[in-house]
C-alpha positions as CSV (number, residue, x, y, z in Angstrom):
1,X,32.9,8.5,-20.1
2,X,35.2,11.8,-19.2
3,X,38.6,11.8,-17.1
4,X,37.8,11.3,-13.8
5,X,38.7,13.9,-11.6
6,X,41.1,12.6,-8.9
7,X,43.8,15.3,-6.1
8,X,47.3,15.9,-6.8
9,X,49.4,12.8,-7.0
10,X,53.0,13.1,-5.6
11,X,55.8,11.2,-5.0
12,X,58.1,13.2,-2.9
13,X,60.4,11.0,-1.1
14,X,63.1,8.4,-2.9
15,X,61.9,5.4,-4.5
16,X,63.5,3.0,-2.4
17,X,62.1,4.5,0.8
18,X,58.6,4.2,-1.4
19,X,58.9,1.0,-2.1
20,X,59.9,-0.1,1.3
21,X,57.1,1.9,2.8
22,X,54.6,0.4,0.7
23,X,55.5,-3.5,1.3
24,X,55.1,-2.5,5.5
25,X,51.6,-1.1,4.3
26,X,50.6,-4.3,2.5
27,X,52.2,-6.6,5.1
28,X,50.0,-4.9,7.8
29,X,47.0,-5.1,5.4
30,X,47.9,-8.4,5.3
31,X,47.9,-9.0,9.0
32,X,44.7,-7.1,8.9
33,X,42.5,-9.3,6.6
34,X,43.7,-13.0,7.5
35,X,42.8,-11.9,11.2
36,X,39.2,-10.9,10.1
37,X,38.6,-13.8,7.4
38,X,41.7,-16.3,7.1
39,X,44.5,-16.9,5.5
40,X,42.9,-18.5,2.2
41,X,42.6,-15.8,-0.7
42,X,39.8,-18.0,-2.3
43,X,37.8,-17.9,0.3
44,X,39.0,-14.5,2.1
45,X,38.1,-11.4,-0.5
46,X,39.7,-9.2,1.8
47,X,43.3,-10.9,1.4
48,X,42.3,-11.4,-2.4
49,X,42.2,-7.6,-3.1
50,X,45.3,-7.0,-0.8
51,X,47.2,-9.4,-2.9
52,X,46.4,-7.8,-6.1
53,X,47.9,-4.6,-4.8
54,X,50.6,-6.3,-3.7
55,X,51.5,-7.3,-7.1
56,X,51.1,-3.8,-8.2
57,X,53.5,-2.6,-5.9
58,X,56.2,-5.8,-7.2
59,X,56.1,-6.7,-3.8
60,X,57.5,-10.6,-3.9
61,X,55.4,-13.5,-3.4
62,X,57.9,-14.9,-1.0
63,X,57.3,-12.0,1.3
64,X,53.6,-11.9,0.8
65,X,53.7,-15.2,2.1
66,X,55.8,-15.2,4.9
67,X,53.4,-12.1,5.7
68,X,50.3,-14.5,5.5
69,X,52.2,-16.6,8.1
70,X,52.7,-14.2,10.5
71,X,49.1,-13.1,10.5
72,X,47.8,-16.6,11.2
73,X,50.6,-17.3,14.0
74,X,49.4,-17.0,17.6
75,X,52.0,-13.9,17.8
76,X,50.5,-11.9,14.7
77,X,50.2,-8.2,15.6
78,X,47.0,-6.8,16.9
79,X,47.0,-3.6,14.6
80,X,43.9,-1.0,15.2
81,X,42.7,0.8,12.1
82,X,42.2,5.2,13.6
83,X,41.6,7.6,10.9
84,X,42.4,11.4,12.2
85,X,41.3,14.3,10.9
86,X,43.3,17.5,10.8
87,X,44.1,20.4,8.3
88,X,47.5,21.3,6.8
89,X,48.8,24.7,6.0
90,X,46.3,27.1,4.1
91,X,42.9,24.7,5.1
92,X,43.6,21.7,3.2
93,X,41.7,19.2,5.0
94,X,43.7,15.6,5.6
95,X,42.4,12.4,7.0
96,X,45.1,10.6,8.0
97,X,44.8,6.5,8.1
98,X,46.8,4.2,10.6
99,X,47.3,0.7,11.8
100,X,49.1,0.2,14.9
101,X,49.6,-1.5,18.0
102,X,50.4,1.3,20.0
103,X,47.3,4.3,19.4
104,X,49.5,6.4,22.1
105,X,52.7,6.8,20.1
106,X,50.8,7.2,16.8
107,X,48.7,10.1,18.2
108,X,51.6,11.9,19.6
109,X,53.6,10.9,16.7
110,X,50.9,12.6,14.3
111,X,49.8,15.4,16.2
112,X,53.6,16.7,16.5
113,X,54.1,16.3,12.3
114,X,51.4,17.8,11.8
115,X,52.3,21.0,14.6
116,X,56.1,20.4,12.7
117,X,54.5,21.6,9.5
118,X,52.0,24.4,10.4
119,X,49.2,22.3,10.8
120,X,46.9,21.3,13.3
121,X,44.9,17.9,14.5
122,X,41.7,18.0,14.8
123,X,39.1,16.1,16.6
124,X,36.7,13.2,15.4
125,X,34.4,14.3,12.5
126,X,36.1,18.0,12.3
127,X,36.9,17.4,8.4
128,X,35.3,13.9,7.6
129,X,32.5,15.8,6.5
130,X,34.6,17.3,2.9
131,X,35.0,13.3,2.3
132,X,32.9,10.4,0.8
133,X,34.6,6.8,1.5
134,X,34.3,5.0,-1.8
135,X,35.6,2.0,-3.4
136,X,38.2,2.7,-6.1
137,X,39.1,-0.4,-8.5
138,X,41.9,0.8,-11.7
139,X,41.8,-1.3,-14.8
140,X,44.3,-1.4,-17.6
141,X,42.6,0.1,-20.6
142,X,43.8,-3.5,-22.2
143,X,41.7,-5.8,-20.2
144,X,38.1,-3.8,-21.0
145,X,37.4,-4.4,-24.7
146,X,34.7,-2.2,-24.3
147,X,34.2,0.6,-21.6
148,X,31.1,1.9,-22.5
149,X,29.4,-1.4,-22.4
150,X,31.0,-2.5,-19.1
151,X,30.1,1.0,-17.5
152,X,26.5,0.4,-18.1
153,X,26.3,-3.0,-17.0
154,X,28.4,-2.7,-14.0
155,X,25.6,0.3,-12.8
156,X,23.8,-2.7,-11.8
157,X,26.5,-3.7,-9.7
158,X,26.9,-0.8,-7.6
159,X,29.2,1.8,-10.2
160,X,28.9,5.6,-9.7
161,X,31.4,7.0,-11.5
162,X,34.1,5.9,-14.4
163,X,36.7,7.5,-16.2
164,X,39.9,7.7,-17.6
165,X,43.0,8.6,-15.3
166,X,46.7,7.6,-15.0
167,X,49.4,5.8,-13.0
168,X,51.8,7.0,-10.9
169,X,54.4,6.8,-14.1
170,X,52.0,8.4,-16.2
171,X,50.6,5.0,-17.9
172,X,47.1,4.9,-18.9
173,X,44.6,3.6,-16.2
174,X,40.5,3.3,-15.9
175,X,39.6,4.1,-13.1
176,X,35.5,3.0,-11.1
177,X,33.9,3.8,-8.2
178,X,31.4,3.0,-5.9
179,X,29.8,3.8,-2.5
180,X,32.0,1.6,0.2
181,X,29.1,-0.5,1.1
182,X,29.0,-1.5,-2.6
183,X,32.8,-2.4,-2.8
184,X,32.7,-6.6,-2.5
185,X,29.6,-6.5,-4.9
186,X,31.7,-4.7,-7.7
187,X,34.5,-6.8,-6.9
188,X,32.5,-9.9,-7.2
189,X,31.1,-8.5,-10.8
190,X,34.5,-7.6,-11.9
191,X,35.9,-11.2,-11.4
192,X,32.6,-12.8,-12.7
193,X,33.5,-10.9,-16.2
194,X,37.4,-12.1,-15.5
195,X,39.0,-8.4,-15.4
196,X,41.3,-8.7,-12.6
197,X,41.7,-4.8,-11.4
198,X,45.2,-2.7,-11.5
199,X,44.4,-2.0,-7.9
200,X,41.5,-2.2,-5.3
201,X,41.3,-0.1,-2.2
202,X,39.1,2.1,-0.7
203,X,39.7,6.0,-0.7
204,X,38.3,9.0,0.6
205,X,37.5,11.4,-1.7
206,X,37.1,15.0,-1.3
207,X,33.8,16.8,-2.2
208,X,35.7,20.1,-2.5
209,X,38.9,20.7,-3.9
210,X,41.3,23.3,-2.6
211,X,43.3,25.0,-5.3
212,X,46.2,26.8,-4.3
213,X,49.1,28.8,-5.7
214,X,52.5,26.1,-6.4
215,X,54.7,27.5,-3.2
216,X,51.9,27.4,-1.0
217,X,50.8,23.6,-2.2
218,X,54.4,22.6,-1.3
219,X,54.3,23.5,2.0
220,X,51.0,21.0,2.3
221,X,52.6,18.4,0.0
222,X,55.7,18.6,2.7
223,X,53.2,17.5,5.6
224,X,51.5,14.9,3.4
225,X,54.9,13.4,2.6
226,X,55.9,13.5,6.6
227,X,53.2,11.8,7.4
228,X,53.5,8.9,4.4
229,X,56.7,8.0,6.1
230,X,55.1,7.4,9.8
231,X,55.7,3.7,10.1
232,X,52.0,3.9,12.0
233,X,50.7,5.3,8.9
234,X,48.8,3.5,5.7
235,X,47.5,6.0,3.7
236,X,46.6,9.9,3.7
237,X,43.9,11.9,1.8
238,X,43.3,15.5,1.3
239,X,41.2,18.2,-0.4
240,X,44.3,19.4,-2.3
241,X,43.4,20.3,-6.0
């Protein structure tokens, strides 16, 4: 087991604006998986894995909750779930993730961040291609007594790849993968060996890195922090190195 290559992290804008950002992410997952399953986590794995990254985040329980009743209220959002596909400055390919009620203003809104910053939108499939949508699950180190042993009996369950990484604030993380259509099996083997993951999302992961020189990478970490802050959008990914 090696450190597991993962893109440039960054965390551009202020924390509070961060923090805020993330708990309107994780409310609309929210919304998202008690409209699909329910609003019971023990019987809804969708909701289970959202409130495990909710805890990550410290997002409270009392807000998780009065999230979970929202969604199962007759006046719960309808949120659609577009991914569009675009490249930054210097060919960094992004695929940008949204949820919203409104696909008008969230296309116009994204296509003029991205013409803001030197980029341009693309059309359906145009960069999709330089990603492979995987599950991603990160462990504390502390909960796996043994990594080597759990990475070969988890192959069974649907792993691909394991390795060491680390946190946004530069903690120690492990960090598995797995094709998406293998992502509730893994979950289910995780939980049946009681480690409850870090985190458990799924992410596109780029096949070919871009490497570029620090000035230019700014200019595409610039776009990729415009488009964090769209209140439309959940989550963006990118082939920068």
């Amino acid at each position: 087991m090696g450190r597991i290559f993962e893109t440039r992290k960054h965390t551009m804008f202020a924390r509070w604006n961060r923090m805020a950002k993330q708990f309107t992410r994780i409310a609309k997952d929210i919304t998202i998986a008690v409209r699909a399953g329910g609003p019971d986590p023990a019987s809804n794995p969708a909701l289970r894995r959202v409130l495990q990254n909710a805890r990550v985040v410290n997002m409270p329980k009392d807000k998780t909750d009065a999230a979970i009743r929202r969604a199962s209220g007759k006046e719960a959002a309808n949120y659609q779930e577009i991914l569009y596909e675009g490249y930054a400055p210097h060919g960094v390919a992004l695929l940008v993730e949204t949820a919203t009620d409104n696909p008008t203003r969230t296309v116009a809104s994204v296509r003029n961040l991205f013409a803001k910053h030197g980029g341009n939108l693309g059309s359906t499939g145009g960069v999709a291609f330089q990603f492979k949508k995987m599950g991603v699950f990160r462990l504390d180190p502390a909960a796996v007594k043994d990594p080597d042993e759990i990475e070969l009996d988890l192959i069974d369950h649907g792993l691909e790849e394991m390795g060491e990484s680390t946190g946004e604030k530069g903690e120690p993380q492990l960090v598995i993968r797995c094709a998406f259509n293998d992502f509730g099996k893994l979950q289910e083997a995780l939980e049946a060996r009681g480690i409850t993951p870090l985190s458990a999302e799924h992410e596109y992961i780029c096949t070919t890195p871009v490497e570029l020189p620090d000035a230019q990478a700014a200019e595409v970490l610039e776009l990729i922090d415009r488009l964090e802050q769209d209140d439309d959008v959940q989550k963006v990914f990118h082939t920068l190195a």
